[in-house]
N, C-alpha and C positions, 0 to 999 in steps of 0.2 A: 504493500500500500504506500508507503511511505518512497520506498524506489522509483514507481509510478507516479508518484506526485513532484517529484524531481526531477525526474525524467520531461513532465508536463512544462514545469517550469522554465528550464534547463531547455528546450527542443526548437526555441529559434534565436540560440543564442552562437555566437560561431567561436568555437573553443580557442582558434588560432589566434582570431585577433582582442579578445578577450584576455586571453593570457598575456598577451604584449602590453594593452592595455593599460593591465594591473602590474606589472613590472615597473611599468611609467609612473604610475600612479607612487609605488611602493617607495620608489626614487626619489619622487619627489615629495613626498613626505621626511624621510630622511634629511634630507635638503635644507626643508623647510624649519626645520628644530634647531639648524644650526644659524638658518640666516634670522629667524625673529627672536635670535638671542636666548637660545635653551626657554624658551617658552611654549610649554604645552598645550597653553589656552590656546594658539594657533593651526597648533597641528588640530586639534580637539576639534575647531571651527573649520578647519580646513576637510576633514574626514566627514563632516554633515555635509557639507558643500557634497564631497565626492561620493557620498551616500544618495543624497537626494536627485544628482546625475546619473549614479548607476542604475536608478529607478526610472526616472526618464527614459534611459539605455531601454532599459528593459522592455517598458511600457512602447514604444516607439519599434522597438524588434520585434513586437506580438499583431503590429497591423500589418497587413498586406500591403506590399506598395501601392496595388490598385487603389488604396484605400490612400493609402499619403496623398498620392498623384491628385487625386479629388480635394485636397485640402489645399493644393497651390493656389488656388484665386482667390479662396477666402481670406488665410494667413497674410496674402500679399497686400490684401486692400485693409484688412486693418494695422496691418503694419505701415503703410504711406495714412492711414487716418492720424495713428498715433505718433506719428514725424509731424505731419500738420499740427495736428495739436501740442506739440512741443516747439514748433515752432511761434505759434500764437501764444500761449501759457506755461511754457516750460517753465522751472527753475535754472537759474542763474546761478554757475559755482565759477570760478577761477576763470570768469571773461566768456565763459561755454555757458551753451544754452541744451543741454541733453538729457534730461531728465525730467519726470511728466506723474506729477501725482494720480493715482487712482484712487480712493478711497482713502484707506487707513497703511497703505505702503505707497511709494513709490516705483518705475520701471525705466529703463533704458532701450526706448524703442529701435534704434540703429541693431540692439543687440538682436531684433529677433530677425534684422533684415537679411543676417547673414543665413537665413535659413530657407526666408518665405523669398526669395530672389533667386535661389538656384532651383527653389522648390514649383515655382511659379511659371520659369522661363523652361523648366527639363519637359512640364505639362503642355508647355503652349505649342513646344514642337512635336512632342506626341501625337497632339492632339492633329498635327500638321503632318503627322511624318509619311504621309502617304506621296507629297510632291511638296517639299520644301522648297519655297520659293526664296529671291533676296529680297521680296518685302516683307516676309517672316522674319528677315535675321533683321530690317530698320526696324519692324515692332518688337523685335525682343530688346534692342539696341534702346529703345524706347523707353519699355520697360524699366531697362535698368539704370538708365541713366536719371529717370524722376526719384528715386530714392537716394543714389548716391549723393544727385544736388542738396536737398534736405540733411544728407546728415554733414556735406561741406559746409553747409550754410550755419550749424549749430555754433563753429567747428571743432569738428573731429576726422583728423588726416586718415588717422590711422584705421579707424573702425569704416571709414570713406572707401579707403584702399583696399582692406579688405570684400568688402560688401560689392566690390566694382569687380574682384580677380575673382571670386564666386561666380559671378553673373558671365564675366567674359569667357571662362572654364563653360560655362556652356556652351555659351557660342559658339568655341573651339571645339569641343568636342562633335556639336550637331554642324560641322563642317564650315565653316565660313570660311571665304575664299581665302588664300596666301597673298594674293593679289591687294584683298582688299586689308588685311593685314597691315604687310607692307603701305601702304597708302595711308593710313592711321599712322602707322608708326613717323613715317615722313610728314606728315602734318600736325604731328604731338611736337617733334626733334625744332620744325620750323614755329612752331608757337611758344614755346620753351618762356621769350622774353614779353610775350604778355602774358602766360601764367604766372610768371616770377612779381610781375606788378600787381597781379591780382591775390599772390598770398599775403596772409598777414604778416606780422613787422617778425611776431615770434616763431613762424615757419620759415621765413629768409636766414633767422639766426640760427635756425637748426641745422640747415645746409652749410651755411657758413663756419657755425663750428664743426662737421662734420671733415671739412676740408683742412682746419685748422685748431684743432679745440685750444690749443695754449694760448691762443688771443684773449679766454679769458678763462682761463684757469681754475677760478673761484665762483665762478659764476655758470655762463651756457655749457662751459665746458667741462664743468666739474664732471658729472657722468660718467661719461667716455673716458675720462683721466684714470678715474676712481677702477671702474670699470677695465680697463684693461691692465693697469698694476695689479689689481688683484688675479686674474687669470696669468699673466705671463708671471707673477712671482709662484704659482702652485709649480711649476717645471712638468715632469713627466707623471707623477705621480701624487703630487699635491701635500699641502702640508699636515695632510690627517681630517679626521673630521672631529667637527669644534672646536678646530686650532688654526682658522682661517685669522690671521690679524686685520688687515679691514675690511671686513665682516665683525669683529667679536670689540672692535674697537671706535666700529659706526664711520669708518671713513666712506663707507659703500653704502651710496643712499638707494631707497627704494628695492633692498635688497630679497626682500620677501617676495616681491609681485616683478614687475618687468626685469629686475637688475638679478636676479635669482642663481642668471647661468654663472657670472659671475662667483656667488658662492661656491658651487659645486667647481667652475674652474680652478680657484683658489685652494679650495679642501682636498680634492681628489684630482686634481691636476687633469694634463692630453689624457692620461687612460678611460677617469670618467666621462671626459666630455666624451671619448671615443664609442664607451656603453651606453653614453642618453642617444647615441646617433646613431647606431647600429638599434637599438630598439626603435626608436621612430622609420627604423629603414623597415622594418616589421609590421610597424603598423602601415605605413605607403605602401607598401610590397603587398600585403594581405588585401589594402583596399583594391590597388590596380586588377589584381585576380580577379574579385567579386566584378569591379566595373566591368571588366573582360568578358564574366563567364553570364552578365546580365541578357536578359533573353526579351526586355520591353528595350524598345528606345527610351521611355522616359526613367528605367533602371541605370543605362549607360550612365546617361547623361547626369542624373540627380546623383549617382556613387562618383564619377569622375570628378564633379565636384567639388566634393564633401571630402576626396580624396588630397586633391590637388589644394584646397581651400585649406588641410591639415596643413599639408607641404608649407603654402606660405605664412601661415602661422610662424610656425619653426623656424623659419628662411630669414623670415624680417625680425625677428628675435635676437637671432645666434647674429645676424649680420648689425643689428643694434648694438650691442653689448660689446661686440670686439671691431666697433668703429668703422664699420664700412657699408652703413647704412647709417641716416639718421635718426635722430631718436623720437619714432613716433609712437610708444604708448601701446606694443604688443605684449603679451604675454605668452611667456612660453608656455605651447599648451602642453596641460595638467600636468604639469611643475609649480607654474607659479600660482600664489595665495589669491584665488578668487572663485569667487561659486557663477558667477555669470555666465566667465565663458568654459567655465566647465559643464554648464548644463547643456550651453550651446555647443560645444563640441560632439558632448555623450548622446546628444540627439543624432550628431550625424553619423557617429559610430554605430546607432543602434538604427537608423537607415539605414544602412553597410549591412548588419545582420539580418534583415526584413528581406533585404532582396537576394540576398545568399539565400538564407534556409525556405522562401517561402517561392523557390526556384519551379518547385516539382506542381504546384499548386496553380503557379500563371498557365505552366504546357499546359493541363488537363482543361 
């Protein structure tokens, strides 16, 4: 009975990439006790985050994708409601406008876009996939473009960036030309310098110190300083764990959430960083299978995603912390301390196991 009942629970869950998963998860927990200062109220908080994710996981791995695919147009349109509405009544923190009371909590509507965007646009060519035309790929191009504006306009680069490389992973995937690719890419390269006049004063300074952080040392460019002394002094091996000095001595700010890799380079030196990247190469590896072995076009599409969407997570992260990207406000996913984009991750993992296990179920 009790076998059976595990069995139930357990049967669209996909062991492979669940096991990587929790490896990640395990890591960064470990991680996390060293960078908030041997404090366990963190970890404690961090584990209900990743509790209340695995749940999500779960929940999310037990519907059918036919059944996700059907939720793209609704998800989507309240998520641009509640962009509007943040744009009109948001709260106001640090110059940013992202943030939208409901009730007796508040949300972060940009965070749900990174899901109802790839989830929206995978349904729309589905729905197409019979003769995809190039006004399907300007309406999806459409599509994505009305939510990224919104959350630019808040601003937020980074959560912008993301929510834009989710959307464009579709498109990519549901074939848009190389041609017109290229064409974009030479019309972003030539507009470059009205973009640059159109960001604000403290995304010019981001690039700027990116280029040169010691112009201010103390200031834009503390970070990256901080930030790379601590990883290049762990060497091969690192200085142990809980024996990270800035880490344990606070010269490493925002070490718990986006600056995180930093601990882990510091403590356990190239080998760790080498095992948090060989496990992420587990979970990309695992995803690309599932996107591959997907038997809907809106499976391809919505797992390549979610796949690819992990990917740059990670990419703009690790490239944040060791100074060869700027510093736009990612978090290494499920390392760093936050239950957001942990929930939003474990959703699209548990997409990932819906269209894996519930394979045999679309044939018939």
């Amino acid at each position: 009975m009790i076998r059976r009942l595990l069995a139930r629970l357990v049967k669209h869950l996909d062991g492979y990439l669940l096991l990587a998963l929790f490896l990640l998860m395990m890591l960064g927990l470990i991680v996390l006790y060293s960078a908030a200062g041997e404090d366990f109220h963190f970890v404690t908080k961090q584990m209900m985050n990743l509790s209340v994710a695995l749940c999500v996981m779960w929940l999310v791995a037990n519907v059918p994708p036919q059944h996700l695919a059907r939720l793209g147009l609704p998800v989507y349109v309240i998520g641009l409601l509640l962009l509007l509405g943040v744009a009109l009544f948001g709260d106001v923190s640090h110059g940013a406008r992202r943030w939208l009371h409901i009730g007796v909590t508040r949300i972060q509507p940009s965070e749900i876009m990174k899901i109802a965007v790839p989830l929206m646009l995978a349904w729309y060519f589905d729905r197409h996939s019979a003769a995809l035309r190039f006004r399907d790929f300007v309406v999806a191009a459409i599509l994505l473009l009305l939510p990224v504006a919104f959350i630019l306009k808040q601003p937020d680069l980074g959560t912008s960036l993301l929510v834009g490389g989710a959307g464009f992973y579709v498109l990519f995937l549901g074939g848009l030309s190389w041609r017109v690719m290229i064409g974009l890419a030479v019309t972003g390269a030539a507009s470059l310098p009205l973009l640059w006049s159109m960001m604000h004063d403290y995304q010019r300074q981001r690039v700027l110190t990116l280029l040169d952080p010691t112009q201010d040392p103390l200031g834009s460019g503390y970070h990256i300083i901080q930030s790379t002394i601590a990883m290049g002094s762990g060497g091969v091996f690192g200085k142990g764990w809980l024996n990270g000095t800035q880490t344990h001595l606070e010269f490493l700010p925002e070490r718990h959430t986006d600056f995180i890799l930093a601990v882990l380079g510091e403590e356990f030196g190239l080998a760790g960083g080498l095992i948090l990247l060989v496990i992420y190469m587990l979970v990309i590896g695992r995803g690309i299978v599932i996107a591959a072995n997907a038997h809907t076009l809106f499976g391809r599409l919505f797992a390549g995603s979610i796949v690819f969407t992990f990917f740059t997570y990670a990419f703009v992260n690790i490239g944040m912390v060791s100074g060869i990207l700027p510093v736009v406000g990612v978090p290494l996913p499920l390392v760093s301390y936050g239950g957001t984009s942990a929930v939003t991750l474990l959703f699209g993992m548990g997409a990932l196991m819906s269209i894996q296990t519930h394979r045999k179920l679309i044939q018939t």
